[in-house]
C-alpha atoms as an extended CHARMM CRD file, in Angstrom:
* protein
*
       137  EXT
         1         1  UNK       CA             -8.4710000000       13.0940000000       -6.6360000000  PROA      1               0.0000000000
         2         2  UNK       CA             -5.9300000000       10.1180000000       -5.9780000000  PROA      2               0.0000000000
         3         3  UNK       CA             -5.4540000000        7.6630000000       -8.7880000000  PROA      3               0.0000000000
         4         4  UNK       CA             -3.9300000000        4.0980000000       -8.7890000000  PROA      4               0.0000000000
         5         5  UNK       CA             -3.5370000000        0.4900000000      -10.6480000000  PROA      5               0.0000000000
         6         6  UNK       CA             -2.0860000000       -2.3850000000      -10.6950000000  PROA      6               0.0000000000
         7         7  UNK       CA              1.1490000000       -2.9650000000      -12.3710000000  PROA      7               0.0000000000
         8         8  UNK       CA             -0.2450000000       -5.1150000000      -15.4400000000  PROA      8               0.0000000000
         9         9  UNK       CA             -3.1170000000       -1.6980000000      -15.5650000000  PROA      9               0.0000000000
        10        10  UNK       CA             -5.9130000000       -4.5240000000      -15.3090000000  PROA      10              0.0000000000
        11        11  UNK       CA             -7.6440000000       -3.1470000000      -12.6750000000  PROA      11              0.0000000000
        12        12  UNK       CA             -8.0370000000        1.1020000000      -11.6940000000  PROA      12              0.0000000000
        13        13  UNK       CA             -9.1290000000        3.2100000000       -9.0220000000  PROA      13              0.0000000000
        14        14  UNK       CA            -10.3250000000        6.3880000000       -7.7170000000  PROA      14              0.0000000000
        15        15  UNK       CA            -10.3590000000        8.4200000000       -4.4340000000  PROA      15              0.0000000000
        16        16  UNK       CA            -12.4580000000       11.4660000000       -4.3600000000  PROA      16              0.0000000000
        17        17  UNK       CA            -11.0900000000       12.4600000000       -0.5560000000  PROA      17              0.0000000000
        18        18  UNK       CA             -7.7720000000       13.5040000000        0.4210000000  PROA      18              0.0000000000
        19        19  UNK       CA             -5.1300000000       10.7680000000        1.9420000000  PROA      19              0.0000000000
        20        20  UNK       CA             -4.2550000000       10.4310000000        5.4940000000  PROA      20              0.0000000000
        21        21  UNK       CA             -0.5930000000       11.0370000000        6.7200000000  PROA      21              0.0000000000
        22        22  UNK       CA              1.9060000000        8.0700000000        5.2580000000  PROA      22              0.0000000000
        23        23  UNK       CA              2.4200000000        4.6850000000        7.5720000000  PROA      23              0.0000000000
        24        24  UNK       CA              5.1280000000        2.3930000000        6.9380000000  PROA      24              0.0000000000
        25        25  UNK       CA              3.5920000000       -0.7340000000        8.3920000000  PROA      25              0.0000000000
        26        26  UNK       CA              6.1750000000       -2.9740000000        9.6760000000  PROA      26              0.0000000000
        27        27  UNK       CA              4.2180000000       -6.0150000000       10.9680000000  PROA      27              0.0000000000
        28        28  UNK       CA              4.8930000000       -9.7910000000        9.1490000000  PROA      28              0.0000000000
        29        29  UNK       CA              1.6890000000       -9.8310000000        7.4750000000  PROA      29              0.0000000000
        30        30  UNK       CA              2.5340000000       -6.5440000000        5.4940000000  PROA      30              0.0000000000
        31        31  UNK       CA              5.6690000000       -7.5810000000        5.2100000000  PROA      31              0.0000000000
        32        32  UNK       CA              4.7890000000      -10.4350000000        3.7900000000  PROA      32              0.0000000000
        33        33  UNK       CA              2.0340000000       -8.7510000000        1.2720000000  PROA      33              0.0000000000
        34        34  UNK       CA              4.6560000000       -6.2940000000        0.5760000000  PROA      34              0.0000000000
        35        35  UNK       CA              7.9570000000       -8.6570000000       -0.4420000000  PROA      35              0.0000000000
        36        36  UNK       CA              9.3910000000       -5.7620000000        1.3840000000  PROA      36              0.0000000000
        37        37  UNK       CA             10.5760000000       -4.2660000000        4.8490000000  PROA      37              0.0000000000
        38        38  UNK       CA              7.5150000000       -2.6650000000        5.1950000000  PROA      38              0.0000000000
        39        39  UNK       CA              4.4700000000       -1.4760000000        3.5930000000  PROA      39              0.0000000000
        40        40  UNK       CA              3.5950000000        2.0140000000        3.0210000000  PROA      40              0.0000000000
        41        41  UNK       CA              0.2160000000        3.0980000000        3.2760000000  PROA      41              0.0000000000
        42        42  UNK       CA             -2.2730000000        6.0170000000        3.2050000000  PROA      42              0.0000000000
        43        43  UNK       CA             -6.0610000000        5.5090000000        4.4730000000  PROA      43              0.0000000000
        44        44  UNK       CA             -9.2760000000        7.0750000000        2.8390000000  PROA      44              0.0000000000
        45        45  UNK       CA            -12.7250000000        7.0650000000        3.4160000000  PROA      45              0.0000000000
        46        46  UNK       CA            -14.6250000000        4.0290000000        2.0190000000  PROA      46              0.0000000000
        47        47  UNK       CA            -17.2590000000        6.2420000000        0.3100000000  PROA      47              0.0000000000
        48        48  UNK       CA            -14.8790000000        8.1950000000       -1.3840000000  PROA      48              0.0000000000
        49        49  UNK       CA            -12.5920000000        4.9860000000       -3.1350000000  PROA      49              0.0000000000
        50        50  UNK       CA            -14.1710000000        2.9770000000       -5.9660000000  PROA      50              0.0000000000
        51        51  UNK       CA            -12.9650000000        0.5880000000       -8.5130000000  PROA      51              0.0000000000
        52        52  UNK       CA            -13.0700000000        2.1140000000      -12.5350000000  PROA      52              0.0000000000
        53        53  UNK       CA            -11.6100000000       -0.4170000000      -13.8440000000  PROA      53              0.0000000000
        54        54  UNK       CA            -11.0790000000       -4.1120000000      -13.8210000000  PROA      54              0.0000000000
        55        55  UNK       CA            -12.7510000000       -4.9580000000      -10.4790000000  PROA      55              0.0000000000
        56        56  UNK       CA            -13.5630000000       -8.8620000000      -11.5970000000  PROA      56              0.0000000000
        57        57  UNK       CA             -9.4240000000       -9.2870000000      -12.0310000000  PROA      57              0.0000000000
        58        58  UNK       CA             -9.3420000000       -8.1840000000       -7.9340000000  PROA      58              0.0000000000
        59        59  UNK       CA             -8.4830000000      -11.1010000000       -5.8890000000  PROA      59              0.0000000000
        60        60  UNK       CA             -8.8400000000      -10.9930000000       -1.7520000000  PROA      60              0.0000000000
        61        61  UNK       CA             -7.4170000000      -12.7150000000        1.0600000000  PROA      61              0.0000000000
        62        62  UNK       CA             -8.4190000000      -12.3770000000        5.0190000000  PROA      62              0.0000000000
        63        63  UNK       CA             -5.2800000000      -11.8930000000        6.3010000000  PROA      63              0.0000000000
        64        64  UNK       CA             -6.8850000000      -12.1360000000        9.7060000000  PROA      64              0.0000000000
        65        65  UNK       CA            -10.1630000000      -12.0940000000       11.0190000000  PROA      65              0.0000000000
        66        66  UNK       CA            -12.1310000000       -9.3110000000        9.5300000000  PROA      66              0.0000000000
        67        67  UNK       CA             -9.1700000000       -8.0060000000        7.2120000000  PROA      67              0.0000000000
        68        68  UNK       CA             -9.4190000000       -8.5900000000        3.5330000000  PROA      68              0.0000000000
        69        69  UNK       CA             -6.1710000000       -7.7500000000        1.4820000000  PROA      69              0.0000000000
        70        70  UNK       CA             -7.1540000000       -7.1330000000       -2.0810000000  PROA      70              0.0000000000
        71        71  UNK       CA             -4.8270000000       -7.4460000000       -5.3130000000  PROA      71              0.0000000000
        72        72  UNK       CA             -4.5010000000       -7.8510000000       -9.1180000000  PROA      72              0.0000000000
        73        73  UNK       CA             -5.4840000000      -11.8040000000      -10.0940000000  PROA      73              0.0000000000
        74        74  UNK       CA             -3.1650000000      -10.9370000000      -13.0130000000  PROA      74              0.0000000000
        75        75  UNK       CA              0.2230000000       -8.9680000000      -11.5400000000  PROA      75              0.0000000000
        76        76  UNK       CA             -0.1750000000       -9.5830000000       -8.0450000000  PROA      76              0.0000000000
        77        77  UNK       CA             -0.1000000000       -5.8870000000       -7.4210000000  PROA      77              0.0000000000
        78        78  UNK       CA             -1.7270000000       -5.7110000000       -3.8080000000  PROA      78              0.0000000000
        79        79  UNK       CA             -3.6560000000       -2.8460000000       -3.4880000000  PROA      79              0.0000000000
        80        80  UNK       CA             -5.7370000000       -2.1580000000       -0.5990000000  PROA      80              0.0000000000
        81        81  UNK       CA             -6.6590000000       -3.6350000000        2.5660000000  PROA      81              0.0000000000
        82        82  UNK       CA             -9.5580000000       -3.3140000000        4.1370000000  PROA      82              0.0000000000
        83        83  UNK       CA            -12.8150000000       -4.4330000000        7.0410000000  PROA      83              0.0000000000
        84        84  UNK       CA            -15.4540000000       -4.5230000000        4.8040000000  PROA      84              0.0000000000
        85        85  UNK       CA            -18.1930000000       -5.8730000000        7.7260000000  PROA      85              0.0000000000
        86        86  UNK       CA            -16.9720000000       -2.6680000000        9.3530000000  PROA      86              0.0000000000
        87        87  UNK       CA            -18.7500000000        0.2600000000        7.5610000000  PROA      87              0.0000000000
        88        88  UNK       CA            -16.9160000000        3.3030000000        9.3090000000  PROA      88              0.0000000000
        89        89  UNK       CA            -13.8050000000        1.7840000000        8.4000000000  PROA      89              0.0000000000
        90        90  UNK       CA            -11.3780000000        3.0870000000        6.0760000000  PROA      90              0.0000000000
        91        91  UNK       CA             -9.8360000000        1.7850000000        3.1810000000  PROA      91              0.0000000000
        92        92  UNK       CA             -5.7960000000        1.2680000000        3.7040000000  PROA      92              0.0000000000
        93        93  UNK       CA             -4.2310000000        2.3360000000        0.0750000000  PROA      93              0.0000000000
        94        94  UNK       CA             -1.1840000000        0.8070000000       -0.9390000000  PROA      94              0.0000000000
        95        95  UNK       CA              0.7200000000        3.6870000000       -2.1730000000  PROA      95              0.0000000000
        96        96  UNK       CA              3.0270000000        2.1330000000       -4.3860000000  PROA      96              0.0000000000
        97        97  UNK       CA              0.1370000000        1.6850000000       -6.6630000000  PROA      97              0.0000000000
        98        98  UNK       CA             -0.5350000000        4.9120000000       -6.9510000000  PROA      98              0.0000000000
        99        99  UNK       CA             -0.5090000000        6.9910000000      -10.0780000000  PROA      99              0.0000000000
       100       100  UNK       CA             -0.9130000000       10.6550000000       -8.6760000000  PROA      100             0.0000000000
       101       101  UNK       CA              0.9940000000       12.4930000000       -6.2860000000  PROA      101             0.0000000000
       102       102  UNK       CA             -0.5240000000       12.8850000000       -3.0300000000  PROA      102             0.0000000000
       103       103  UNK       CA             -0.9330000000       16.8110000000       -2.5150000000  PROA      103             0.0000000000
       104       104  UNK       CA              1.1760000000       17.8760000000        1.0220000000  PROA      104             0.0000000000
       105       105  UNK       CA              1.9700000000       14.4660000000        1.7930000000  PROA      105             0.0000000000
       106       106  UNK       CA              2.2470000000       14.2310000000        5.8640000000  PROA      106             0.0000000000
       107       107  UNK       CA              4.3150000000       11.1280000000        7.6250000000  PROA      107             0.0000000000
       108       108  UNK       CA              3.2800000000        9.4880000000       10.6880000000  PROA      108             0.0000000000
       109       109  UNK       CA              6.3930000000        6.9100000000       10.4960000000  PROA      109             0.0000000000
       110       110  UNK       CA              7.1510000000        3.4390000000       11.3320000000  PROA      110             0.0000000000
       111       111  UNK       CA              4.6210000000        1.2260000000       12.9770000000  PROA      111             0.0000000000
       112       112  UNK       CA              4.8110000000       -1.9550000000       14.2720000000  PROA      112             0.0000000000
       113       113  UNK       CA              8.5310000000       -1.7580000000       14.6670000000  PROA      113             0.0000000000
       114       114  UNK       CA              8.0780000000       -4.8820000000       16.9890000000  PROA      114             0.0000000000
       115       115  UNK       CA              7.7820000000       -7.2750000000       14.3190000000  PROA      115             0.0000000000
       116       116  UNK       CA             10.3660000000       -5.6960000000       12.0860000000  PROA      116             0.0000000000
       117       117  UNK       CA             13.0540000000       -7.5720000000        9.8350000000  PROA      117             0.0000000000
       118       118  UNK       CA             16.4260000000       -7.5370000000       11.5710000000  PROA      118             0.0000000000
       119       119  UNK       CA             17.7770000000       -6.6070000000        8.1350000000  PROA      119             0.0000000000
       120       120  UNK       CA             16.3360000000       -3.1900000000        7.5840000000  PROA      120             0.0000000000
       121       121  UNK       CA             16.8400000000       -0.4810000000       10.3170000000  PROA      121             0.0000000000
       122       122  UNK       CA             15.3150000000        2.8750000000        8.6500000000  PROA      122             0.0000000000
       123       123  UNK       CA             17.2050000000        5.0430000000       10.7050000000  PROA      123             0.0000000000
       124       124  UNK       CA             20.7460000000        3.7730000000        8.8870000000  PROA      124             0.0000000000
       125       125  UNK       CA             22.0650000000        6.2750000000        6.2130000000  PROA      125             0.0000000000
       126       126  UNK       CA             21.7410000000        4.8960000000        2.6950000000  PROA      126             0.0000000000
       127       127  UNK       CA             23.7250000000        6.2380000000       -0.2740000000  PROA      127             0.0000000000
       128       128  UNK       CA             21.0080000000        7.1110000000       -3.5190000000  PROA      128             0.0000000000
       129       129  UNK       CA             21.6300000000        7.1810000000       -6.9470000000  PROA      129             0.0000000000
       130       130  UNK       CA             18.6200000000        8.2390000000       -9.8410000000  PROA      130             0.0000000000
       131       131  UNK       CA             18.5810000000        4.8320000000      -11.3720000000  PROA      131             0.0000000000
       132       132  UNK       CA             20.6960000000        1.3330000000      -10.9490000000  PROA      132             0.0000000000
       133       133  UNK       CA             23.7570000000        1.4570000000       -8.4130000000  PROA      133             0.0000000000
       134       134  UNK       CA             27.2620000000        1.3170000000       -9.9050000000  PROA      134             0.0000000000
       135       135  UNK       CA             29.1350000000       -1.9170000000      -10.2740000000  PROA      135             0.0000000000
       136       136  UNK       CA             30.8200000000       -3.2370000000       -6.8920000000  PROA      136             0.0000000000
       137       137  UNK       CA             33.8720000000       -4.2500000000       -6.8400000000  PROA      137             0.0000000000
């Protein structure tokens, strides 16, 4: 089972399916959702993802025609995406809101590399450290 929530832990969900392979959707509109380079995201089946929490603080917005972003009212936290006039279709997780591992996690990459900022390239070596970066000089 996947868990996730919003940063404030207003709202809660549940998945009882397993994720799809990891996208890092580089397109302006997730960008935009995101505040980042890109947004990362798993899909599940709609039947198997329901709200346990909080689902009156969830706030939506059709991004375009037919897809609704959904996020905490409270945090901002966005959460999912998804077609809800299209039955069959899944729901996109946001996986930075998730709160359990995802077992054997499988990548499928970049997408929408098209639209992507000119200040991120994701094939560029990056130094790491465990928490905050030391001073620069």
């Amino acid at each position: 089972m996947l868990t996730g929530s919003c940063l404030c832990g207003a709202i809660a969900y549940e998945v009882d399916a397993p994720a799809s392979a990891i996208n890092y959707c580089n397109c302006g509109k997730c960008r935009k959702a995101s505040g980042s380079a890109f947004a990362a995201n798993v899909s599940v089946p709609r039947d198997a993802f329901r709200w346990v929490r909080g689902q009156d603080a969830v706030r939506s917005y059709e991004s375009s025609p037919g897809k609704v972003r959904r996020f905490c009212g409270q945090c901002g936290s966005p959460l999912i995406a998804e077609r809800p006039a299209t039955a069959a279709a899944p729901v996109r997780l946001r996986i930075g809101c998730l709160d359990s591992p995802i077992p054997n996690p499988a990548f499928i990459g970049h997408i929408w590399r098209s639209e992507a900022s000119d200040w991120f390239d994701p094939k560029q070596p990056m130094p790491e450290w465990p928490e905050f970066a030391p001073p620069q000089a």
